[in-house]
C-alpha positions as CSV (number, residue, x, y, z in Angstrom):
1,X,0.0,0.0,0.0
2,X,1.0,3.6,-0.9
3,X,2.5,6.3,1.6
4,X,1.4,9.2,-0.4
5,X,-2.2,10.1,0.9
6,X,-3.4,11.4,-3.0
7,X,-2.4,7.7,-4.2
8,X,-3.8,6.3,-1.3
9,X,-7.4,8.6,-2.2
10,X,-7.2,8.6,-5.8
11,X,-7.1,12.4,-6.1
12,X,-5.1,14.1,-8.3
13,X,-3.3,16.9,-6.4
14,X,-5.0,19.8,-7.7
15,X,-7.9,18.4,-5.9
16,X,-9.7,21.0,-3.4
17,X,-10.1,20.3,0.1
18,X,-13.8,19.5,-0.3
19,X,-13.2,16.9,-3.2
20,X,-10.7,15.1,-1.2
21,X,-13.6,15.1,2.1
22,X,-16.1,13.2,-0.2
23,X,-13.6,11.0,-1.8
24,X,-12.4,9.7,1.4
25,X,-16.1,9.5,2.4
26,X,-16.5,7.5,-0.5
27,X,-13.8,5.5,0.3
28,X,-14.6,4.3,3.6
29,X,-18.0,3.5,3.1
30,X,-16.3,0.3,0.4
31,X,-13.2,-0.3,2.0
32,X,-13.0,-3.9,3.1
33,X,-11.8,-3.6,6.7
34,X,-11.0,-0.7,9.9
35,X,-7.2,-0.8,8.9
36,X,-8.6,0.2,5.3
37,X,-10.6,2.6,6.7
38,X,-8.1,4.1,9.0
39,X,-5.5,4.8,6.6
40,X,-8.1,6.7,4.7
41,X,-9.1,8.9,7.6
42,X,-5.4,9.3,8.0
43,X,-5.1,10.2,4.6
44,X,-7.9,13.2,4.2
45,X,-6.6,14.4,7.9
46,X,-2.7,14.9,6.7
47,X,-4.1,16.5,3.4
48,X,-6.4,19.0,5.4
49,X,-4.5,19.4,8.5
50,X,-2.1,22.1,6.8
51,X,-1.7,23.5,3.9
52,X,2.8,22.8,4.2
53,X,2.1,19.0,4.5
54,X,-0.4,19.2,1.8
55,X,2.0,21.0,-0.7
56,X,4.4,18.2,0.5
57,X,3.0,15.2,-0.4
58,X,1.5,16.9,-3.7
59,X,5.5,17.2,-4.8
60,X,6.2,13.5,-3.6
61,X,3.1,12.5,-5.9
62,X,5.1,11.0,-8.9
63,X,4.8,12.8,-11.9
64,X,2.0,11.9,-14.4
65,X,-0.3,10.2,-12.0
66,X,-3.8,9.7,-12.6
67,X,-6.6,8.9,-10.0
68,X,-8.4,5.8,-11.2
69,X,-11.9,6.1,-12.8
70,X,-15.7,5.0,-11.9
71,X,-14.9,2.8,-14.0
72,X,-12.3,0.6,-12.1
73,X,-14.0,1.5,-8.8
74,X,-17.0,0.0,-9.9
75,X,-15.1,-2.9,-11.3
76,X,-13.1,-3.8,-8.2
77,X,-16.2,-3.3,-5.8
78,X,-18.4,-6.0,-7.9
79,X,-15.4,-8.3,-7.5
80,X,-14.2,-7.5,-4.5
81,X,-14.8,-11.4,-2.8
82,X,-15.8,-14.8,-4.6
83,X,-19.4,-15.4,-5.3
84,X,-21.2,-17.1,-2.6
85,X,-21.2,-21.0,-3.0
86,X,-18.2,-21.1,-5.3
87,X,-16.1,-23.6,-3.5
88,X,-12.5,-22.8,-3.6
89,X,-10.6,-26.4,-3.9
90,X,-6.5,-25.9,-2.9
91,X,-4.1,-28.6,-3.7
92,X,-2.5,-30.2,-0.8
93,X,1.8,-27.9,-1.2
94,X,3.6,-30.9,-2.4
95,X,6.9,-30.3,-0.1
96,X,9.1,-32.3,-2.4
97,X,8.3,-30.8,-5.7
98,X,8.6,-27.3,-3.4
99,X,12.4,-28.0,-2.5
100,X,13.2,-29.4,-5.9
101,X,11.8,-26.1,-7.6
102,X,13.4,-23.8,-4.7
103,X,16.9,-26.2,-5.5
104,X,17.2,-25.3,-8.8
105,X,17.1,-21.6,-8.3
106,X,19.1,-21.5,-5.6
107,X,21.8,-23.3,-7.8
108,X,20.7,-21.2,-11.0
109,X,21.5,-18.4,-8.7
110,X,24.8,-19.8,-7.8
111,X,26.0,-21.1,-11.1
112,X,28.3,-17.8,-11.6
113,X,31.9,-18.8,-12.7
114,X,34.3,-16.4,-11.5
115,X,36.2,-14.0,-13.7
116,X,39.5,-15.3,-15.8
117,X,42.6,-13.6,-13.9
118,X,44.2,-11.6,-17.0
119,X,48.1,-10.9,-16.4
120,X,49.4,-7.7,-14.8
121,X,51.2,-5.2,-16.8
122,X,54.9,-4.8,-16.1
123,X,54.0,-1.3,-15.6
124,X,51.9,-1.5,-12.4
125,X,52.9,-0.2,-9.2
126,X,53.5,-2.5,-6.3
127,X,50.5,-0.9,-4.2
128,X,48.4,-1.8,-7.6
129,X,49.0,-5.3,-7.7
130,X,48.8,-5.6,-4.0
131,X,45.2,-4.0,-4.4
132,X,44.5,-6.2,-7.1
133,X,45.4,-9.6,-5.4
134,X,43.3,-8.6,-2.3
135,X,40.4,-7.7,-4.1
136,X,41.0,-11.4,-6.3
137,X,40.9,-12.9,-3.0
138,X,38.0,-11.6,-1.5
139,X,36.2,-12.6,-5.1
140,X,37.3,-16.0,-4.3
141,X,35.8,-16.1,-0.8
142,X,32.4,-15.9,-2.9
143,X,32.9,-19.1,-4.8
144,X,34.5,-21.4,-2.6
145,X,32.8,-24.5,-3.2
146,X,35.1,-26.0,-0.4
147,X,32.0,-26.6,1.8
């Protein structure tokens, strides 16, 4: 869920302090639970308390955002739970098909080779190659397969 009480409302932030009243009223009568219904009373207050914290969160509103429409509203209220009677069947988590998944991205993850040493110019400086061997073997310490 958003921070940003004009994301959290829908409201663009040009919205008057009146619009942004109704829409939370709006708002709470539909929301699905108190902690819903408490971050929207939160919202309006921190948006009409003063006009400094409204002028803040109106420049932390990301550029180009756009308030959903009735349209969505509408949508997401008709399909807000399941229908009644529509029995939901879940599959018993098969644990061993879970670790053998969870293996082979844990191993994809780890399948990184590490980098070809390429030979040291004549022309480095001792304090170079010194920096150079210590940073080679703090690369190795991330692909010891020793266990």
């Amino acid at each position: 869920m958003t921070d940003n009480p004009f994301e959290l409302l829908r409201m663009p932030p040009e919205a008057t302090e009146e619009e942004i009243v109704r829409q939370g009223a709006r708002l709470c009568q539909t929301a699905a639970d108190d902690d819903a219904r408490n971050a929207i009373r939160e919202a309006v207050r921190s948006l009409t308390a003063t006009a400094d914290e409204r002028r803040l969160h109106a420049l932390l509103t990301p550029p180009g955002f756009t308030p959903a429409g009735k349209e969505l509203d509408r949508f997401a209220a008709a399909r807000r739970r399941a229908p009644a009677g529509a029995a939901v069947v879940v599959p018993p988590l098969d644990h061993e098909e879970a670790r053998a998944i969870l293996r082979e991205l844990l191993l994809a993850g780890l399948d990184q080779t590490p980098a070809r040493l390429e030979p040291i110019p004549d022309a480095e400086s001792p304090e170079e190659i010194a920096r150079q061997a210590s940073e080679a073997a703090w690369l190795s310490l991330l692909h010891d397969t020793r266990g």
